[in-house]
N, C-alpha and C positions, 0 to 999 in steps of 0.2 A: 565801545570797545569790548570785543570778546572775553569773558572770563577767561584766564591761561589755564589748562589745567593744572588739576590739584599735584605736588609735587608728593611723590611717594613715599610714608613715613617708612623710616631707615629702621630695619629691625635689628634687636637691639645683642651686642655680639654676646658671646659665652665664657663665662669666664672659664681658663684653660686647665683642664685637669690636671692635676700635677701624677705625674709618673713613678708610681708607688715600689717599681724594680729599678730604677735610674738613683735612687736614694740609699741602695744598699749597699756597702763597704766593698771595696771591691777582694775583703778576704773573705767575706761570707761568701760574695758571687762565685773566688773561685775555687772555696770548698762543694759548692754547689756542683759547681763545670766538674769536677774533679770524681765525681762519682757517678756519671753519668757516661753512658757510649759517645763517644766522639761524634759521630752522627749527628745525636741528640743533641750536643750541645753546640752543632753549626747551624740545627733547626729552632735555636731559642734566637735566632735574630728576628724573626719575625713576630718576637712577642714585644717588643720593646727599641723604641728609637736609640736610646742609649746604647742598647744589646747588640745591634745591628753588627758591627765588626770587631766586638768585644771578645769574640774567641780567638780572633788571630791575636793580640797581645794579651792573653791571662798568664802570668807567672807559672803555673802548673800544667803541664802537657802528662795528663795520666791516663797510659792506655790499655789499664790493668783491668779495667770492664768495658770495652771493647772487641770483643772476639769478631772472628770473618774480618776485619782491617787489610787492605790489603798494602803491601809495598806502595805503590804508586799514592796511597791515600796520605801515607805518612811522607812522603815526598813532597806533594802538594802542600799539603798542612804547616810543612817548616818553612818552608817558601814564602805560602803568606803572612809569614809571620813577619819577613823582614828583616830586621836588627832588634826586632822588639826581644829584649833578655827573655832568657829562658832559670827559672828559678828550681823544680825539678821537673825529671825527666821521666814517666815508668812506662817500661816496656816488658811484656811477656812475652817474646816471639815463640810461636809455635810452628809456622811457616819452614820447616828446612832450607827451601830454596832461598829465603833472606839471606841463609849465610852462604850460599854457592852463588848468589850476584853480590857476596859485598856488598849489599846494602848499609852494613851498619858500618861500612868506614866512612863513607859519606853521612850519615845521621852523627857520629862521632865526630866530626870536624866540622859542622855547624854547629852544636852544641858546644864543642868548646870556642868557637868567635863569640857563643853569644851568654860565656860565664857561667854555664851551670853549675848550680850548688848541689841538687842532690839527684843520683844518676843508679836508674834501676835497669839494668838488663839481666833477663832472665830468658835465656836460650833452650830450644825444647833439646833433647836429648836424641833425639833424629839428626839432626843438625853435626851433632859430633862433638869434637872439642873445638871450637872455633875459634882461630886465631884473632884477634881485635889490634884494629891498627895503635899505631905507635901516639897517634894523638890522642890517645887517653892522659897519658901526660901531660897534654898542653892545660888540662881542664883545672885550672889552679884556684877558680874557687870553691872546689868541691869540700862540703861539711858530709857528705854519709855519699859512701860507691858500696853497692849491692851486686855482684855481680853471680852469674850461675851461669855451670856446665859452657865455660868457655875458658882462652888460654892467651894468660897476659903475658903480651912481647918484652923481650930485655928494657930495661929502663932507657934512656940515652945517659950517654956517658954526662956528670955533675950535675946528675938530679939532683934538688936539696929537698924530694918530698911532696907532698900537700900540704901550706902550710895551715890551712883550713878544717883539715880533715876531722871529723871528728868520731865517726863512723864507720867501722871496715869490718864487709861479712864477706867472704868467701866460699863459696858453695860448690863443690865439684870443679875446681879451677886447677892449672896447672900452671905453674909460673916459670919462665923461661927468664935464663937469663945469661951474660957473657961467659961467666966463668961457673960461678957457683950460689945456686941460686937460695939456696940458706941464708946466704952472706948477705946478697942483695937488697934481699924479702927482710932480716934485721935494717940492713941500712934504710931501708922505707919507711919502716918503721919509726924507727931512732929520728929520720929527718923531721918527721910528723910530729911538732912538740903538742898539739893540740889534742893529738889523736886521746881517747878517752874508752870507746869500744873495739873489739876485737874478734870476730867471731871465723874459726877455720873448720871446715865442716868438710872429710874428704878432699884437701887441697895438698898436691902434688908438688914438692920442691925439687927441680932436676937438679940431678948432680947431688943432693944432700945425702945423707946415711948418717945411721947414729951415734959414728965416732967423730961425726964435723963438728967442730968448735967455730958455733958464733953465739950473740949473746943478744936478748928482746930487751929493749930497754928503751923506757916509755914514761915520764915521769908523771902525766899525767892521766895514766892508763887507771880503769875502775874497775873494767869488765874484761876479761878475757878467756876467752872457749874452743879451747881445741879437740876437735872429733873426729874419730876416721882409724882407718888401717894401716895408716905410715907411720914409720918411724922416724923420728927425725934426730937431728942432731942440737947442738946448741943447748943454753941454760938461758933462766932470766936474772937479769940483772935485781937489783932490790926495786922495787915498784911500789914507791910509799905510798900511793893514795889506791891503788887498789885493792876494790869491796867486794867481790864475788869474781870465782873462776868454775870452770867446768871442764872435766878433762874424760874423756870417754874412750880409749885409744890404747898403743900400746909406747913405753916409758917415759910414761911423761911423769912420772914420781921426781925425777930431777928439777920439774920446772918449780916442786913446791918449793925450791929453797930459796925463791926469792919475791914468798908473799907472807910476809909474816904478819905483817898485818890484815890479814882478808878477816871479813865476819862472816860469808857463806861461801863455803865448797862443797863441790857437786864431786865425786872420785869415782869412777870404776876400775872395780881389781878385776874384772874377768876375762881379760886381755892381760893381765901385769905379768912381766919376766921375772925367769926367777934371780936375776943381777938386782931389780929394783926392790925384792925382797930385805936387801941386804940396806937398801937405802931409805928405805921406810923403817927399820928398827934402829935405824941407827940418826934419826932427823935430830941436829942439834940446834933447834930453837922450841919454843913454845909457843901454840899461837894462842896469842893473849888476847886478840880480838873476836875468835871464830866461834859464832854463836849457832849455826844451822850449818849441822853436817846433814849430807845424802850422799850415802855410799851404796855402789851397787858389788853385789857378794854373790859367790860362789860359797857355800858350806859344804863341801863333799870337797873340797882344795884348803889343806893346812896353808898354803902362801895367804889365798886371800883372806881367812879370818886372821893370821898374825898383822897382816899389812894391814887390817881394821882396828886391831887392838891399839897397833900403835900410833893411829892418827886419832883417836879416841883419849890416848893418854897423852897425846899433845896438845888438847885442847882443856884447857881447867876450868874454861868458861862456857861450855855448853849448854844451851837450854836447850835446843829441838833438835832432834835425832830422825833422820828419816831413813830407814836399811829397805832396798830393793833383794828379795830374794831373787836369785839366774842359776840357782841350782840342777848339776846335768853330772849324773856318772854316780860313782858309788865312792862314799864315805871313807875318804884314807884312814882317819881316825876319831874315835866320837868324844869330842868334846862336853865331857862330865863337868862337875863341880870341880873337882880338882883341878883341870886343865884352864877352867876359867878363872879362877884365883890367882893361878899363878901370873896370869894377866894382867892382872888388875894393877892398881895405883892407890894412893890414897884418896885422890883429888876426883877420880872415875867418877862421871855422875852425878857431881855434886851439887849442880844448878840444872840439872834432865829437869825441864817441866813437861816438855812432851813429845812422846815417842810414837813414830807410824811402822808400821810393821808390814811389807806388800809383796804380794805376789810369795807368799810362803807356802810349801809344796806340804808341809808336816813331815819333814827330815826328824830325826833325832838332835841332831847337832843346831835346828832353825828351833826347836823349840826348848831348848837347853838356854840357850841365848836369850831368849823371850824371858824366861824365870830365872836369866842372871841379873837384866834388867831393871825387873821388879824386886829382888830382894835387896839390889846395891841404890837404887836411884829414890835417896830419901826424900826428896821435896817434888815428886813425880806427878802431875796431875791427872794426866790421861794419856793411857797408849789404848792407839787403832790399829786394827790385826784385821789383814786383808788378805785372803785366800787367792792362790793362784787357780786361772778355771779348770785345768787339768789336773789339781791333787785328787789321791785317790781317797782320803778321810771321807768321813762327812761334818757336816758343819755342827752337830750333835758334838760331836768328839772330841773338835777342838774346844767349845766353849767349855765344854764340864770339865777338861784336863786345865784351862788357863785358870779359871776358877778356883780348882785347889792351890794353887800357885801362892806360895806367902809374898808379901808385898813389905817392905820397909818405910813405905809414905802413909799412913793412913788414910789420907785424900787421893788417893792413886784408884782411875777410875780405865776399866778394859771396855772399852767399845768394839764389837763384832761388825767390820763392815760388807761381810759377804764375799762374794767371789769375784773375781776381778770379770770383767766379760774375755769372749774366747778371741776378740780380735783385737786385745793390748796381750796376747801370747803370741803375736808375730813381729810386733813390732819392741824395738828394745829401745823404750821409754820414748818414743820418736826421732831417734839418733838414726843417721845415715852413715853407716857403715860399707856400703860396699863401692867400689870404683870399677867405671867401665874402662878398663883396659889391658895391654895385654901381658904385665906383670900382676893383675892383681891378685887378692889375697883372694879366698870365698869367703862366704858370708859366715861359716860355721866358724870358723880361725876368726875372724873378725867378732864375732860375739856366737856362741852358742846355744843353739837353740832348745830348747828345752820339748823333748820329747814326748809325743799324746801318748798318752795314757787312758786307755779305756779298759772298763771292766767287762766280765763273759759277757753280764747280765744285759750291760747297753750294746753289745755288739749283737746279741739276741735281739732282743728288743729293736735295733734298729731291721736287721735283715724282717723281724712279723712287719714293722710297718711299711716295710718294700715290696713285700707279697701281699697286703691289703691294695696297696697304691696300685700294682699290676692287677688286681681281678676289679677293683675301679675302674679302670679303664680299659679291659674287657666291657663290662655290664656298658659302661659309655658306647661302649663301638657295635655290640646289640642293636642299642636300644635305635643307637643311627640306622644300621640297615632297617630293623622294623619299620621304622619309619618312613625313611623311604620306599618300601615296600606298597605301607599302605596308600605312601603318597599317588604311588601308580595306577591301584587300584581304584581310588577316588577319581582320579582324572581319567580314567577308562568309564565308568558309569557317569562322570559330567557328558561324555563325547553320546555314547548312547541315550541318554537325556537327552541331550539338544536335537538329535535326530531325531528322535519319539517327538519331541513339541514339534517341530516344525513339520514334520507331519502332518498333525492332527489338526495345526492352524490351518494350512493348505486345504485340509478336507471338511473343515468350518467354512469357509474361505467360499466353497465353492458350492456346498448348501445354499448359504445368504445369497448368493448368485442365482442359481438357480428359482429360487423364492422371491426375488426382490425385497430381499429384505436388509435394512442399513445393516450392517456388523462394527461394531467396536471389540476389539481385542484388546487385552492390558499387555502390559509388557510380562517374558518371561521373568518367571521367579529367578531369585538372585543366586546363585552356588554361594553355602555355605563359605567355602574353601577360598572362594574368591568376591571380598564384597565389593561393590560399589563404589566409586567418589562419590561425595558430596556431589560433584556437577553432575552427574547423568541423574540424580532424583527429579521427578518431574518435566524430564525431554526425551522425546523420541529420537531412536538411531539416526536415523535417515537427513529428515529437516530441523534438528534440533525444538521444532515446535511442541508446546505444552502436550501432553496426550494424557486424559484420564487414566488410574490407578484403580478408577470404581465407575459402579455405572452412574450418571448424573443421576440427582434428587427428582428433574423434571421427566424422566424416562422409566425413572425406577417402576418395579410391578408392584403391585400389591406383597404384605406383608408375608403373606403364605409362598410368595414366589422368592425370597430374601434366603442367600446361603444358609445350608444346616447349619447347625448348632450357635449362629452369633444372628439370631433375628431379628438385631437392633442395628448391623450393620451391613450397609447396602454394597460393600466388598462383596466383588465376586470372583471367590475362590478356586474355581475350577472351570477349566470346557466347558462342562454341562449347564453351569448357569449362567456362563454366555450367550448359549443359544436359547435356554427359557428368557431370559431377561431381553434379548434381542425381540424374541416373538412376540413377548406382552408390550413393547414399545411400539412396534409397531405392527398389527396386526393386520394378516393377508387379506383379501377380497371375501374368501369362502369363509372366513370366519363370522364377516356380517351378514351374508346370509344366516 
C-alpha cells in the first residue's frame, strides 16, 4: 500500500495584538477629536477598528479649528450622528450665506432633540444680526450658551428659564422680546437658579432705557460683567455669593448696590454720568470683602477722581490696587496735597500691599496720586509704574521724580516697567465698546481715545528716514535698468559668438575634406551667462552619443604639439589645435614621402 501523503504541518497562529487606541477613555479620545479639523478627525477611522465610526457619536462636535467647513458638511455630519447625544456644540460661522439659508434653524433643532449642554455660536459680522430661531429655548439642558453677533427671539410665553444653565456670555446680541425686553432678559435670569456666570459685552435690550425699573436677581450668581455703550435700566437685587464684577459702560454705579460682598471689582469712570457722581459719594454700605480693586481713570475729569476716592474709602480691606490711566483733554483742576487729604479716610490704605500704576501719560494730577499713595500706604510692598507709549516725558524723568517721593512703608519697593507697547493704546483694555447699528454711539463717546503725541524731533526724524527709503529705491531701480542693459549686450555678443564658431567649424570642416583627413571637433565652449545641465556633459546634440571633450590618449601628438601654456594636458583648447592634432593623428600620403 502506497505511503498517503505527509499531511501538512498547520502553522502555528499569532497571537493577536492588542489595539493600543481601542483602550483609551473615550474622554481623552474626545479631547483629542476636539482639537483637531473635522476632516481629520473622520480620517482617524482608518487608524483603528475601534475608531472606525467613533466620530459620528463623540459627545463634542467642535468646529472652532475647522476653517473652509462648508454648510452641506455640517449637515451631513449631524445626520450621521443619529440620536447619538450631542454633549457640546462650537461653531464659528464665517460663511454669510449660512445665515441667508437658515441653516442654523435646522442645526438648532437637532441639537436641541439631542440634549445639548454646551452651545457655542459665533456668527461673522458680514452675516448681520441674525435672527436664531425660537428652539433655542427648547435646549433645556444647557450648562454654558455662548452666543455672538446674533439676535435672540422673544422667549415663548411661561418660560421658566434653563434650569441647567450655568454660563451666560453675550456678545454683540440684541434681545427681542414681547413687551419689554429689560423685564424679560431679568426674568431669564431670575428663572435660571443655577446660573453662576454672566457676561454682557455690547448687548442690546429693546425697548429698555435708564429710567426702566427691573431688578438681576441670581442667588447663585459669582461673576458678572457688563460692557458696552447702552444704557440700561434696572438694579441688582442683593447677590450674596457674588466674587467678582466688571462694569465698563455708562451707569452702571447703581448695580454696585447690591454686591456688598464682592472681593474683586474691575470699575470704569471714563463713561460715568454726572447723576452717578452723586451715587458714588453717597454709597451706603462698606465693602467688607473687596480685596483687588482696578479702576479705569480719567485725571483731567474732577468726577472721575471723586468717583475713585470714594470707592477707595469704601473698601477698608484693600490689599491690590490696580489704576488704569485713559487721560484726554486738559486738567479741570490739579489735585495737590491738599485736595488729596481732603479725600482721604482713616482706614485709606491700610492693608495696600500692592499697587500697579499703567498706561500713565505724566499728568500732574497721575503723578500727585502716585506720591499720595506712597506717603499714606503703610504696609506697601511694591508699586509698578507703567508708562503709556505716547507720553511725552522720558523714562529718565519719571524715575528720578518717583524716587524722591517719601514713602510711609519702609519695604515699599517702585518698579519701572517701561512703556506700555503702541498697540494696547488702541484698544481700551480689550473691552468692545462699539455697536454696529444705526442708533449707535461712536467709539470716542463710548471711551476716548487718547490722542498721539509726537515730538518736532520724531516727526523730523521720521520725514530723513522717508527720504533715505525714496533714494533706496531710486539706486534699486538703477541698478535694475544697468542691468538689464548689460543683460542685452551680453546676449548680442553670445549671438555674434555663435556665428563666428560656426563658421569657422564649417571651414575646419571642409579643409579635413579636402585633405582626407578624419576631424573630431569638441563641442562649443559653454556661455558664461548660460551654463549647462548636468545632462548635456558628455553627449552630443544631435545623437545624444558620447563625443570626446579632448583629443583621445591613442591619437594624441607628441608633447610639443599639446595646447600652449598646460603641456600636461592633451585638451585642445582652440581651432588651431584641432587642426595640428588632427594632422599628426593622421598623417597625408606627401608626408611619407
Amino acid at each position: 500500500m502506497a505511503d498517503s501523503p505527509p499531511v501538512p504541518s498547520q502553522k502555528p497562529r499569532l497571537a493577536a495584538v492588542p489595539d493600543a487606541l481601542a483602550s483609551l477613555p473615550l474622554e481623552v479620545i474626545d479631547n483629542i477629536f476636539s482639537r483637531l479639523h473635522i476632516y481629520d478627525v473622520v480620517r482617524t477611522s482608518v487608524l483603528s477598528r475601534a475608531w472606525r465610526r467613533l466620530w459620528e457619536s463623540l459627545p463634542t462636535v467642535d468646529l472652532s479649528h475647522s476653517p473652509g467647513i462648508c454648510a452641506s458638511d455640517i449637515d451631513a455630519l449631524l445626520l450621521h450622528r443619529g440620536w447619538a447625544p450631542v454633549r457640546a456644540f462650537r461653531l464659528p460661522a464665517k460663511d454669510p450665506t449660512w445665515a441667508i439659508w437658515s441653516y442654523f434653524h435646522d442645526w438648532l433643532l437637532c441639537l436641541s432633540r439631542r440634549g445639548v449642554r454646551e452651545l457655542t455660536l459665533a456668527l461673522s459680522t458680514q452675516c448681520g444680526i441674525f435672527r436664531l430661531h425660537s428652539c433655542l429655548f427648547s435646549c433645556r439642558e444647557l450648562t454654558r450658551l455662548s452666543l455672538t453677533s446674533c439676535r435672540i427671539p422673544p422667549a415663548p410665553a411661561g418660560l421658566v428659564g434653563f434650569p441647567n444653565l450655568k454660563t451666560l456670555r453675550l456678545e454683540r446680541v440684541a434681545v427681542c422680546a414681547q413687551e419689554h425686553a429689560g423685564r424679560e432678559f431679568a426674568a431669564l435670569i431670575a428663572a435660571s437658579l443655577m446660573l453662576e456666570n454672566v457676561e454682557m459685552v455690547c448687548v442690546k435690550l429693546h425697548g429698555d432705557g435708564p429710567d426702566d425699573e427691573w431688578v438681576i436677581r441670581a442667588p447663585n450668581l459669582r461673576k458678572l460683567s457688563i460692557l458696552g455703550p447702552f444704557e440700561y435700566g434696572g438694579i441688582t437685587e442683593r447677590l450674596p455669593l457674588l466674587e467678582e464684577a466688571i462694569f465698563f459702560g455708562r451707569n452702571c454705579a447703581k448695580f454696585l448696590t447690591g454686591m456688598v460682598g464682592i472681593t474683586k471689582l474691575d470699575f470704569s469712570f471714563i463713561s460715568i454720568w454726572p447723576t452717578e457722581v452723586d451715587v458714588l459719594e453717597q454709597l451706603p454700605f462698606l465693602f467688607e470683602n473687596l480685596r483687588v480693586l482696578s479702576v479705569t481713570v480719567n485725571f483731567c475729569k474732577m468726577c472721575n477722581i471723586f468717583s475713585m476716592f470714594c470707592l477707595l474709602r469704601s473698601a477698608p480691606v484693600l490689599e491690590e490696587l490696580e489704576v488704569w490711566g485713559w487721560s484726554d483733554g486738559a486738567q479741570e483742576i490739579e489735585t495737590n496735597s491738599e485736595f488729596l487729604n481732603a479725600q482721604c479716610a482713616d482706614h485709606i490704605f491700610a492693608n495696600l500691599h500692592v499697587v500697579h500704576m499703567k498706561k500713565f501719560t505724566y499728568l500732574v494730577n497721575e503723578m500727585h496720586f502716585l506720591e499720595f499713595v506712597l506717603l499714606k500706604a503703610s504696609v506697601l510692598q511694591v508699586l509698578y509704574v507703567t508708562l503709556d507709549f505716547y507720553a511725552t516725558c522720558s523714562n529718565e524723568e519719571v524715575v528720578t521724580e518717583i524716587a524722591e517721593y517719601p514713602r510711609a512703608s519702609s519695604d515699599a519697593q517702585v518698579i519701572f516697567m517701561g512703556r506700555e507697547p503702541e498697540s494696547a493704546n488702541n484698544e481700551c483694555r480689550g473691552f468692545i465698546t462699539a455697536w454696529e447699528s444705526d442708533d449707535e454711539i461712536s467709539p470716542n463717546e463710548a471711551r476716548p481715545r487718547r490722542r498721539q503725541r509726537l515730538k518736532s524731533e520724531s516727526v523730523a526724524q521720521v520725514e530723513q528716514l522717508q527720504e533715505e527709503l525714496q533714494n533706496l529705491i531710486n539706486e534699486e531701480e538703477q541698478v535694475l535698468e544697468d542691468r538689464s542693459r548689460l543683460n542685452k549686450e551680453i546676449s548680442m555678443l553670445h549671438k555674434e559668438f555663435d556665428k563666428y564658431y560656426s563658421y569657422l567649424r564649417s571651414a575646419i570642416q571642409l579643409i579635413c575634406k579636402a585633405h582626407n583627413i578624419e576631424c573630431r571637433l569638441d563641442q562649443p565652449p559653454r556661455h558664461a551667462a548660460a551654463p549647462a545641465s548636468p545632462s548635456d556633459e558628455g553627449t552630443s546634440g544631435e545623437g545624444g552619443a558620447p563625443m570626446d571633450t579632448a583629443v583621445n590618449d591613442s591619437h594624441a601628438g607628441p608633447p610639443e604639439n599639446h595646447a600652449i601654456g598646460d603641456p600636461g594636458n592633451p585638451r585642445v583648447d582652440s581651432s588651431d589645435d584641432v587642426v595640428i592634432s588632427a594632422a599628426d593623428a593622421h598623417p597625408s600620403p606627401e608626408d611619407h614621402d
